[in-house]
Legacy VTK file of the C-alpha trace (Angstrom):
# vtk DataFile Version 3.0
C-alpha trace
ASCII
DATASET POLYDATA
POINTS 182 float
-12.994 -7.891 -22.144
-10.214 -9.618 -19.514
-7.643 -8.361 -21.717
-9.002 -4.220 -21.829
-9.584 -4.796 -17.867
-5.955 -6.498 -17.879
-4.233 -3.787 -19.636
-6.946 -0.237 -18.438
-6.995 -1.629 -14.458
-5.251 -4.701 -13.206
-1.785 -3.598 -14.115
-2.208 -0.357 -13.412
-3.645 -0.921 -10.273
-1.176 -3.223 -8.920
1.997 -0.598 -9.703
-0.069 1.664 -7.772
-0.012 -1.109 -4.904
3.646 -1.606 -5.552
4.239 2.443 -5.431
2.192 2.613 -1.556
4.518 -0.387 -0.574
7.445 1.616 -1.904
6.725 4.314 0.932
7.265 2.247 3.875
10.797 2.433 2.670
10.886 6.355 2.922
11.667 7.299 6.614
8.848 7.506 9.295
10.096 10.806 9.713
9.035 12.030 6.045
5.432 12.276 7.289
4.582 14.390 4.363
5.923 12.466 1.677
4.846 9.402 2.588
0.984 10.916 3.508
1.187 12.654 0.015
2.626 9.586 -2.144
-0.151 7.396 -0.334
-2.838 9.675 -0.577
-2.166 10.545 -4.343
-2.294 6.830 -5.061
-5.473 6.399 -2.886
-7.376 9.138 -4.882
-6.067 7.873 -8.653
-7.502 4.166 -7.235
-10.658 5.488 -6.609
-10.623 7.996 -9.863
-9.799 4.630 -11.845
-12.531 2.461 -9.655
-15.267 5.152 -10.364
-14.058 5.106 -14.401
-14.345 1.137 -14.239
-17.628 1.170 -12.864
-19.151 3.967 -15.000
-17.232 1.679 -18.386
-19.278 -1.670 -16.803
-22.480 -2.732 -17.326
-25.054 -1.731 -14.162
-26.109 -5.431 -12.300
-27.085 -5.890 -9.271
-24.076 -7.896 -8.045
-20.658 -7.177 -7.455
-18.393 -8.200 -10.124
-15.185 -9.644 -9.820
-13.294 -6.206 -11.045
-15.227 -4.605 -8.464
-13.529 -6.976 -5.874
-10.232 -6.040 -7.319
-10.972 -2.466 -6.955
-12.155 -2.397 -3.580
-9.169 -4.363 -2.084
-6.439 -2.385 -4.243
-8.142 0.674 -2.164
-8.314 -1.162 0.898
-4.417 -1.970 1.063
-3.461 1.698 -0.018
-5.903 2.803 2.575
-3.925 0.456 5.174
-1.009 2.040 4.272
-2.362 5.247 5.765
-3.682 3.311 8.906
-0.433 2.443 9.519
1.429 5.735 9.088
-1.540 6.958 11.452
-0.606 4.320 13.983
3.266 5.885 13.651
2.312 9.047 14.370
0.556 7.966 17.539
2.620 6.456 19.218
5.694 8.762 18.430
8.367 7.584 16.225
7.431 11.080 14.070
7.890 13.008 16.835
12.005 12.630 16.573
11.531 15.214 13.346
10.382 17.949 15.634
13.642 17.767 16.632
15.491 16.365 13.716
14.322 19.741 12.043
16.454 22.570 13.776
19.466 20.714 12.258
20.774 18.995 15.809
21.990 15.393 15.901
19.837 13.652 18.066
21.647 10.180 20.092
20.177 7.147 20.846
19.673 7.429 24.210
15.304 7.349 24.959
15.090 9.481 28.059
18.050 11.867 27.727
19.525 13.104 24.959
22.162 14.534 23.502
21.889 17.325 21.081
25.093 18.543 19.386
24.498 22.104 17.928
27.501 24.186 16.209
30.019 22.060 18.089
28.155 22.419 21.676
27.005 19.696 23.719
23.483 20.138 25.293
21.656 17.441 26.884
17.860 17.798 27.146
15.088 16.107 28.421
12.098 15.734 25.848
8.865 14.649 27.287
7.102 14.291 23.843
9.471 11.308 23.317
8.392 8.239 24.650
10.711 5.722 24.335
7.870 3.004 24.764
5.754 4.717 22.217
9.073 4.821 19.727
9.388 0.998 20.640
6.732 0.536 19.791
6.357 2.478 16.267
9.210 0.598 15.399
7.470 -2.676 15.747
4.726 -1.888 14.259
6.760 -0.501 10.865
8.959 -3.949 11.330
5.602 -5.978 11.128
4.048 -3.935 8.355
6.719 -3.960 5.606
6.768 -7.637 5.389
3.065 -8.447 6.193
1.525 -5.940 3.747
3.703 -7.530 1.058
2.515 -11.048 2.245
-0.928 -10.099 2.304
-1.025 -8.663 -1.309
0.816 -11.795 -2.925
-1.999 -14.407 -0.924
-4.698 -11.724 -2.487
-3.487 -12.041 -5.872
-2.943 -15.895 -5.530
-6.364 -16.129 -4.166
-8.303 -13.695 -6.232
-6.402 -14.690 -9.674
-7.314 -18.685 -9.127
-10.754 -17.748 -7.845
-11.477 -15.487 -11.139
-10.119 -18.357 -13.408
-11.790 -20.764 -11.870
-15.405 -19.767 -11.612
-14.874 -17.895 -15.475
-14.161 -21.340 -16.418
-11.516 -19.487 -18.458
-9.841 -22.944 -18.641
-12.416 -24.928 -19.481
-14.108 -24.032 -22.798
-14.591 -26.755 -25.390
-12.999 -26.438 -28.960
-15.499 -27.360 -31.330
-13.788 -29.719 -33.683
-15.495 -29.444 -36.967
-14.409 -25.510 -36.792
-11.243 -26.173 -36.803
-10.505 -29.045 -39.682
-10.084 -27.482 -42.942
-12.628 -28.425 -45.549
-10.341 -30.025 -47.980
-10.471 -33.370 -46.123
LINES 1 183
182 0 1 2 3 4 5 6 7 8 9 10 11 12 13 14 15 16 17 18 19 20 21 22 23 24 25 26 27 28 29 30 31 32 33 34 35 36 37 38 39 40 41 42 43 44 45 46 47 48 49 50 51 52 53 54 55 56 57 58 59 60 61 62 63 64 65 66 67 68 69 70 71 72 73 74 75 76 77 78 79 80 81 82 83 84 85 86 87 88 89 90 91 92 93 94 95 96 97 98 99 100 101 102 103 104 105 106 107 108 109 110 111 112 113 114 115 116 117 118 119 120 121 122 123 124 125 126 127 128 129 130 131 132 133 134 135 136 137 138 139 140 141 142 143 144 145 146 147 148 149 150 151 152 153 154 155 156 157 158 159 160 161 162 163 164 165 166 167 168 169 170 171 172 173 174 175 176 177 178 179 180 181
């Protein structure tokens, strides 16, 4: 049974993990993309949670695969915490802009907007530059933390399921495996 569950759901589920982790590389400004990409993984998790439960036998407890289910979900689903967290506190809000084809400077409080060769500088209130400042940090902290988090999962989960299967410890029986002939 480890082997169906290894192939139908562990596998799968982790390039799923690795595909949400992919979208913190897509620009905060790509709102769309990276909602859809996360949310699409999000539903096929659960889809493939519901199908693993229904294929399992019904007990009273949680099982281990159950576990694995639950926190594949629960990263993907902190994925879109995060993004939320983006779009709060502003760094999205530079696409407003970004959108009517301008090139936007650095500058926080004023800025800059070139359009057809024209210089026009504007003040936008719906730009906070402690609210980008922060976005930023918060998407610096993520990408390596959510990584982090998922290896010390695995490492934990992985050495907790192969230790309490006693998957390592099962006896040969020695008279099963000597050939009759001796």
């Amino acid at each position: 049974m480890m082997s169906y569950h290894l192939i139908q759901t562990y596998l799968p589920s982790i390039f799923f993990i690795a595909i949400t982790y992919l979208c913190f590389f897509i620009p905060p400004t790509m709102v769309e993309c990276r909602i859809g990409i996360t949310m699409t993984t999000l539903l096929t998790l659960t889809a493939m949670f519901a199908s693993v439960r229904e294929s399992s036998p019904i007990v009273s407890y949680c099982k281990a695969i159950d576990l694995w289910m639950i926190a594949c979900i629960f990263f993907v689903f902190a994925v879109l915490f995060e993004f939320a967290l983006l779009i709060w506190f502003g760094l999205t809000k530079e696409l407003e802009i970004d959108s009517c084809n301008m090139k936007i400077s650095e500058d926080f409080e004023m800025r800059e907007v070139l359009r057809d060769g024209d210089v026009v500088t504007i003040k936008d209130p719906g730009i906070n530059s402690n609210g980008v400042v922060t976005a930023r940090r918060i998407e610096q902290f993520a990408v390596p933390s959510y990584l982090i988090l998922f290896l010390i999962f695995n490492v934990l989960y992985w050495s907790w399921l192969m230790r309490s299967s006693k998957y390592f410890d099962w006896e040969v029986d020695k008279n099963y495996n000597i050939p009759d002939e001796f």
